[in-house]
C-alpha positions in Angstrom: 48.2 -39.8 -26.5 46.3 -37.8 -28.9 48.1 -36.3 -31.9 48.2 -32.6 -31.7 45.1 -30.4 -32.5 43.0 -33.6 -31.6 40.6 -34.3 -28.5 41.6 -37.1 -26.3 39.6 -40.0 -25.9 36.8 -39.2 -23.3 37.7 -42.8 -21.8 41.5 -41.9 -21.6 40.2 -38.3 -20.3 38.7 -39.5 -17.6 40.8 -42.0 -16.6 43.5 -39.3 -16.5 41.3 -36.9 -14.7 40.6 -39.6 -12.1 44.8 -40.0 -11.3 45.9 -36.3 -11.8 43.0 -35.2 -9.4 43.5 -38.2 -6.3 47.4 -38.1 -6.8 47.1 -34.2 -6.1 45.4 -34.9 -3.0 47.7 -37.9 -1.7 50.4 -35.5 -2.5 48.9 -32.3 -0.4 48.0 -35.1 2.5 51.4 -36.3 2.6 52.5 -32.9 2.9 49.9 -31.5 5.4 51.1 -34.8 8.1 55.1 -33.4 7.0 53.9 -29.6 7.6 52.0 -30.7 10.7 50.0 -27.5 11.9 51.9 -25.5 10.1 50.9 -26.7 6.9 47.1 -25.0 7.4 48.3 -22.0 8.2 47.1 -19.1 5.3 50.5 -18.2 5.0 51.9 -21.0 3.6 50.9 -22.2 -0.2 50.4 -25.8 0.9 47.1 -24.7 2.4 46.1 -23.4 -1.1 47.1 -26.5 -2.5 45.0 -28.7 -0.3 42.1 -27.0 -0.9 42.4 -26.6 -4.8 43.5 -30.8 -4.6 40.0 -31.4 -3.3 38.4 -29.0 -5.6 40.2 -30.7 -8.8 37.9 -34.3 -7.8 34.7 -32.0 -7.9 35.0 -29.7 -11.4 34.2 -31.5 -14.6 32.4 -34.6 -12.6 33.1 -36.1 -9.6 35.8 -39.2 -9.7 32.7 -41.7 -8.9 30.4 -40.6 -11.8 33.6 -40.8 -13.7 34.7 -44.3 -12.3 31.2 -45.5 -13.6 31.2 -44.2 -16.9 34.7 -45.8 -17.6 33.1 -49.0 -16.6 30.4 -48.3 -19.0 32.7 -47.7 -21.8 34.5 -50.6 -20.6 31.7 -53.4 -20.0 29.9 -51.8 -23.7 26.7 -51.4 -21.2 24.9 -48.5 -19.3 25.4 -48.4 -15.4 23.2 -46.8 -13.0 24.7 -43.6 -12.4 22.5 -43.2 -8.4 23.3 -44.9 -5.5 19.5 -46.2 -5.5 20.2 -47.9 -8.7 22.6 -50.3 -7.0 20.5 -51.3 -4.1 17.3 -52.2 -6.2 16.0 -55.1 -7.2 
């Protein structure tokens, strides 16, 4: 933690980023298999939920280019940040 008026750690926020957002959408799963059908249904909030869980892993970087630049950070060296970076020679 960060003492107030301070910024985080961009390693700590993206760590945090990274849980918050993938619990949110274990959470709304779990829910949606306990809700069955129901639980799409526009009248109920747990379909709003579901669909702003998805959107939280997408707003302010995705959780993969996150995952890589807390490896970076954490190895002290630049990884690609493509998928064609990986499978080259």
């Amino acid at each position: 933690m960060c003492p107030p008026g301070e910024f985080p750690d961009v390693l700590q926020a993206a760590q945090a980023k990274i849980f918050a957002s993938e619990m949110a959408i274990r959470v709304t799963n779990d829910a949606l298999q306990i809700f069955g059908a129901a639980g799409y249904s526009r009248e109920r909030p747990l379909e709003r939920m579901a669909r702003d869980a998805r959107m939280f892993t997408i707003g302010g970087g995705t959780a993969q280019i996150l995952r890589t630049q807390v490896a970076s950070r954490i190895l002290g060296k630049r990884l690609p940040q493509t998928r064609d970076g990986y499978l080259k020679n």
